[in-house]
N, C-alpha and C positions, 0 to 999 in steps of 0.2 A: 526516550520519553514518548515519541508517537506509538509506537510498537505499544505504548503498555497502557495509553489512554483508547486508541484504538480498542485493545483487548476488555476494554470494559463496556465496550456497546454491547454485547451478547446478553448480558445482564438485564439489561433495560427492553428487551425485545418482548412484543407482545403478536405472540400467534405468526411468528413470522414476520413481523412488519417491526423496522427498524423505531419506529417511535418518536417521540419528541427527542427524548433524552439520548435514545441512541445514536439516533441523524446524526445530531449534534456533535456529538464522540467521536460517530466517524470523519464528520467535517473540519471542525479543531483539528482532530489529531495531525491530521497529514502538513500542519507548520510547522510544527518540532520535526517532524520525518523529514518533509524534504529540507528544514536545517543539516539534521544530522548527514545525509547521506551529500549534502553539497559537500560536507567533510571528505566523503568520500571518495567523489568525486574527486577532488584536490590532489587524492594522494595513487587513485585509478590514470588520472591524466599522464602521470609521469611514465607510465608504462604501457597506455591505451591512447595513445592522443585523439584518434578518431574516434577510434570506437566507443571511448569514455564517454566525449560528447555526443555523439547519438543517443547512447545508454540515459544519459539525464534528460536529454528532451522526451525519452521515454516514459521516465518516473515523474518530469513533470503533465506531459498528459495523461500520464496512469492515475498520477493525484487529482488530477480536475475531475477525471471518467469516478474517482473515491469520494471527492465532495460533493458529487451531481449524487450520486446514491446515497450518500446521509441526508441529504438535503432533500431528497425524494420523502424519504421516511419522514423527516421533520415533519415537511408540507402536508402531508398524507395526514399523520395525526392531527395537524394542527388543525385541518379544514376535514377531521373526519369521517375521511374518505381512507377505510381499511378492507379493502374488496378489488377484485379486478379490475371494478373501473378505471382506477388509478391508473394502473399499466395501459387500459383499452383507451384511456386519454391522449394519449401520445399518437395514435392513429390517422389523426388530422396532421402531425408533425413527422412526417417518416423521414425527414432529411436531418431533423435536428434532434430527432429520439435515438437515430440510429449514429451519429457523431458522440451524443453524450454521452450514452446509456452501452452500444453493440461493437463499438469502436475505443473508446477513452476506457472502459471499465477493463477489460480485459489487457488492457495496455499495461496496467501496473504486477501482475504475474507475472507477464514475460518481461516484463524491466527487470522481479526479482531471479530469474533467470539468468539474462544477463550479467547480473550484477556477480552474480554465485558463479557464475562462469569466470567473469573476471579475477573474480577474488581467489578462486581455485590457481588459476594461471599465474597469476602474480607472486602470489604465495604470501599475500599481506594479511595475512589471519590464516590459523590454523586449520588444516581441510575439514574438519568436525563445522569449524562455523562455515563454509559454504557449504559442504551438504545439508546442514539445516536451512540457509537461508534457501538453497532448491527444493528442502522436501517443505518449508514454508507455502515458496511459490506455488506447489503443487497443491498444497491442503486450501489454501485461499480461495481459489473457486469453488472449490469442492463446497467448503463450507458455506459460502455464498448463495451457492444456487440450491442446495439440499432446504435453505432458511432453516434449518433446526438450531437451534440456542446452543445446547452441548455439544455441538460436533463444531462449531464454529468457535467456541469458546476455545477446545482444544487446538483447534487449528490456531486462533491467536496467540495463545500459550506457546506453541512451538516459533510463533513468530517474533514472542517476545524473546525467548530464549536464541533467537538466532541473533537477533539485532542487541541484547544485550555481548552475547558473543565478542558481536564486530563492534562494538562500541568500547568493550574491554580493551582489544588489542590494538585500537585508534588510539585511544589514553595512553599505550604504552609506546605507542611509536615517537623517536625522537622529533622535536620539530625541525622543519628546514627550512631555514632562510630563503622568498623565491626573489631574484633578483628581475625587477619587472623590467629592467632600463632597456 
């Protein structure tokens, strides 16, 4: 579900600049994601004990670095300000621009990396769906930093299609009783 609300900011983009409507999509989105991939998580642990959990503290600051950039766009429209000042604002802030924005943003690719890596390794989804969630991980900056609408749209599309994937063969995976005691 986040993969595919996510994939509807492109839509709402104006000139580049994520928008009210978009922010927002991108902001929302990443509840239902990092829902679904805690799934993930649950079922990467049993064959990754470490590495799982680093990998999620990844995707949870890759999603903060995701809602500080919808949230950019929101504020931007909202107090229309759609011009470099917006960015040359942060100038006064180099410690907490460069945390949100240079740091936390980039953080949620290399999570999908991770994650692709794991899932390959493991062999808990078919290798179609981790190479797409790595050639995902790869199209997400791209699309990001180009701000073109259709190249971003595409990159989402492949995103959705990756995490529909892995969401398929979660659904088919038996459950297992974890015995917390």
């Amino acid at each position: 579900m986040g993969p595919a609300i996510f994939a509807l900011s492109p839509l709402f983009w104006n000139d580049g600049h994520y928008g009210v409507v978009g922010g927002m999509l991108i902001a929302v989105s990443t509840v239902p994601w990092v829902f679904g991939l805690l799934g993930e998580y649950e079922e990467l642990r049993t064959h990754f004990p470490v590495v799982s959990g680093l990998w999620f503290l990844l995707v949870l600051i890759g999603m903060f670095g995701t809602v500080a950039f919808g949230l950019q766009g929101f504020f931007e429209s909202v107090f229309g300000v759609d011009d470099s000042s917006a960015l040359a604002a942060f100038d006064g802030y180099p410690t907490a621009g460069t945390i949100m924005f240079l740091l936390a943003g980039p953080t949620f690719p290399f999570a999908l990396v991770v994650f692709g890596a794991m899932q390959w390794r493991a062999r808990v989804v078919p290798p179609i769906c981790s190479v797409l969630v790595l050639v995902a991980a790869a199209a997400f900056p791209i699309a990001r930093v180009t701000r073109e609408a259709p190249v971003a749209f595409v990159a989402d599309l492949v995103m959705v299609a990756a995490f529909s994937g892995v969401a398929w063969y979660a659904w088919a995976r038996p459950v297992v009783a974890v015995d917390n005691s």
